[in-house]
C-alpha positions in Angstrom: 181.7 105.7 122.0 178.1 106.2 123.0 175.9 104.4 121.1 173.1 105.6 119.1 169.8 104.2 118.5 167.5 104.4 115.7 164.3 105.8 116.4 163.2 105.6 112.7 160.2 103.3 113.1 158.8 104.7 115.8 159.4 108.1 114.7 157.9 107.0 111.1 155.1 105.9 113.3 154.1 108.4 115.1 154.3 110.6 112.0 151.5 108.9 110.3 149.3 108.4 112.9 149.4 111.9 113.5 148.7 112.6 109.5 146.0 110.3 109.8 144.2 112.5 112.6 144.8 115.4 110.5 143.0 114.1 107.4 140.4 113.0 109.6 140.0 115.9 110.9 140.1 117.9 108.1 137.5 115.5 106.5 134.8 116.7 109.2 135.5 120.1 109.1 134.7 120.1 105.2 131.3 117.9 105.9 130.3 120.2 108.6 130.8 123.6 106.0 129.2 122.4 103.4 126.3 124.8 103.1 124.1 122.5 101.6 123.2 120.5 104.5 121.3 123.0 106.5 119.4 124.2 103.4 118.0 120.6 102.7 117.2 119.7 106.0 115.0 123.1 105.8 113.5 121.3 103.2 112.4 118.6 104.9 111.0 121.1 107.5 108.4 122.8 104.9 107.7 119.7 102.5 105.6 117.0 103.2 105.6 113.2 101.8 109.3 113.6 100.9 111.2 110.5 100.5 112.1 108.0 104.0 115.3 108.9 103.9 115.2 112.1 104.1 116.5 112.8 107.4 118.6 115.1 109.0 121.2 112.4 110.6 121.7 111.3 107.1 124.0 113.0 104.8 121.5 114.7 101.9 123.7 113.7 99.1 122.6 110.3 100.0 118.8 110.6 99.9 116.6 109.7 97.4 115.9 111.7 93.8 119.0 114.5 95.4 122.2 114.2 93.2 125.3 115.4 94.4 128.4 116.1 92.6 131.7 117.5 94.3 129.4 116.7 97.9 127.6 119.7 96.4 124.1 119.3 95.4 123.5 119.7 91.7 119.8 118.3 91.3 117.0 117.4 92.8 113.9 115.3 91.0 110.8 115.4 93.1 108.4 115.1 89.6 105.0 112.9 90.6 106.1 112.5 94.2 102.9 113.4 96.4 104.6 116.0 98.2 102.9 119.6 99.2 104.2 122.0 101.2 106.2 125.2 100.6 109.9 125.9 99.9 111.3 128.3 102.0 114.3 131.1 100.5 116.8 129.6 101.7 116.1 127.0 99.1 118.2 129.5 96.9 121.0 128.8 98.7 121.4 125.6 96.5 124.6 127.7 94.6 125.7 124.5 92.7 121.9 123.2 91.7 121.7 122.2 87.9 118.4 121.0 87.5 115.1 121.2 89.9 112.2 119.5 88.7 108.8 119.8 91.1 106.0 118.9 88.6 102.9 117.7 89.6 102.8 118.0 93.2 101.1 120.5 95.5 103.4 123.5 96.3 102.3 126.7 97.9 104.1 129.7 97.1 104.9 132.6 94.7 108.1 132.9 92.2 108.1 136.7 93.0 109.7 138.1 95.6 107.1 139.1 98.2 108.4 142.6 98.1 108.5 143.3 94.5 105.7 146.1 93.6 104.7 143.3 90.7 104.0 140.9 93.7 102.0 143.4 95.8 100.2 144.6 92.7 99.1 140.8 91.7 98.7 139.1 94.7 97.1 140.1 98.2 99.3 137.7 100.9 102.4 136.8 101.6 104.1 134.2 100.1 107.8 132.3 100.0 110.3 132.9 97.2 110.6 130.3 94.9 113.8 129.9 94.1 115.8 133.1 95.3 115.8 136.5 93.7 119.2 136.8 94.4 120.6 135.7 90.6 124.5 134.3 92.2 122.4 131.8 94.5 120.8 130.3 91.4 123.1 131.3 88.9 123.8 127.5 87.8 120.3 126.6 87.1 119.5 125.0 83.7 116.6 123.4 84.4 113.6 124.0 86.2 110.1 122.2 85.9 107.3 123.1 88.3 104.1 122.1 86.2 100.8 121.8 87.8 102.2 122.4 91.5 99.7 125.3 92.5 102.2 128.2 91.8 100.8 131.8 92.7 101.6 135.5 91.9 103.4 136.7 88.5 107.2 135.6 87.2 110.0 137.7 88.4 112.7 139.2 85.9 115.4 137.5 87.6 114.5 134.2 85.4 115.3 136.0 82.4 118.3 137.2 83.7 119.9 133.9 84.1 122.7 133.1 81.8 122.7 129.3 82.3 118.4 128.8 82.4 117.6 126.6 79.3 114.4 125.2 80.5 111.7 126.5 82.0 108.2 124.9 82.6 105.4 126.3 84.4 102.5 125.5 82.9 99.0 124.6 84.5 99.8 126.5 87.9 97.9 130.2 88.7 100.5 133.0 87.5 99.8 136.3 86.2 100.9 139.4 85.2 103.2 140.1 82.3 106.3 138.0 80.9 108.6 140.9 81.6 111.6 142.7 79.2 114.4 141.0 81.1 113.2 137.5 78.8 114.4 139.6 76.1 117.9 138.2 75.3 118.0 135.2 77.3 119.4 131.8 77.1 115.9 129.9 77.0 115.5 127.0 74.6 111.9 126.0 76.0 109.4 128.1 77.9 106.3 126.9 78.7 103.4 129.0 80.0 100.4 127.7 79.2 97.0 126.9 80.6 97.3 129.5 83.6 94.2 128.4 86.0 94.2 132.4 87.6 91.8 134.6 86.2 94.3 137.0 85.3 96.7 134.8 83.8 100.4 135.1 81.7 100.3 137.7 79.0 103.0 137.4 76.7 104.6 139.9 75.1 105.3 139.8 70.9 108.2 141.4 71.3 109.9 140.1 74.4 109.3 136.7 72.7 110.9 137.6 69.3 113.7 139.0 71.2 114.9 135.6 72.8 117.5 134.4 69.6 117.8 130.6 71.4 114.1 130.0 71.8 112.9 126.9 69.5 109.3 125.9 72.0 107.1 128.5 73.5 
């Protein structure tokens, strides 16, 4: 009778080991998709004074004032931080981002799009988007504060079409034009315009106002 050997450890063995590269594997390939990376380490490219650790060998969901959720990034607190600069659009690529909160600091740019006709009509140079127009890329957003950070040109509709946006402060910056029809209806709880430094400042409208059921702070 030939005899027969068992091969179960080393097969059992071999088995896991190979599982173990796989998960590993796997693993990477996840961290190196993950969308969000590349869009903050643009960040870091068109802001200045951000936090130390805000470097593109690190992972983002581990630098200071960013939290992550899922290895998504879900908010990001910069409030009183010294930084100036400009975010670029691709900061609208943020798809899971909650809450964004820039007050007090010295951002250049314009919330509209710089090829709306409200932008060309209001403003004379080209400017980046702040966040994107594109309403899925921002579609999770419930807060966003940017007070007193040097914000230019008028408010695009897209804001008012959000159906997540509870908060929104933009007071003390230089936007104009009109607070336009798409308002009407939305989810806001708290808008805050006030003490425009442009010439031509925010006009609000009665009606648009009155026509927003969730609003309790204007």
């Amino acid at each position: 009778m030939a005899e027969t050997r068992n091969c179960t450890p080393y097969t059992a063995f071999v088995f896991f080991f190979l599982f173990y590269l796989l998960v590993i594997d796997l693993c990477y390939q996840c961290r190196g998709e993950n969308p969000d990376d590349i869009t903050m380490y643009e960040l870091t490219r068109s802001l200045y004074g951000v936090p130390s650790n805000w470097k593109p060998q690190l992972d983002p969901c581990t630098w200071d004032d960013v939290i992550c959720s899922c290895n998504r990034v879900i908010a990001i607190n910069l409030a009183q931080s010294g930084i100036s600069g400009s975010l670029s659009p691709a900061h609208g690529n943020l798809t899971s981002l909650t809450s964004l909160q820039l007050e007090f600091n010295n951002i250049c740019g314009s919330l509209a799009s710089a090829n709306s006709p409200r932008y060309r009509r209001y403003t004379s140079k080209p400017r980046p988007l702040i966040p994107s127009q594109d309403i899925n890329s921002v579609a999770r957003l419930l807060y966003f504060s940017a007070i007193n950070t040097s914000l230019t040109g008028s408010i695009p509709d897209f804001l008012g079409s959000l159906s997540s946006l509870n908060i929104l402060h933009l007071s003390y910056n230089q936007l104009i034009g009109p607070l336009l029809s798409s308002f009407a209806g939305s989810v806001l709880a708290k808008l805050f315009l006030d003490h425009q430094q442009s010439c031509d400042k925010i006009f609000d409208r009665i009606n648009v106002i009155g026509a927003m059921p969730q609003l309790t702070m204007v």
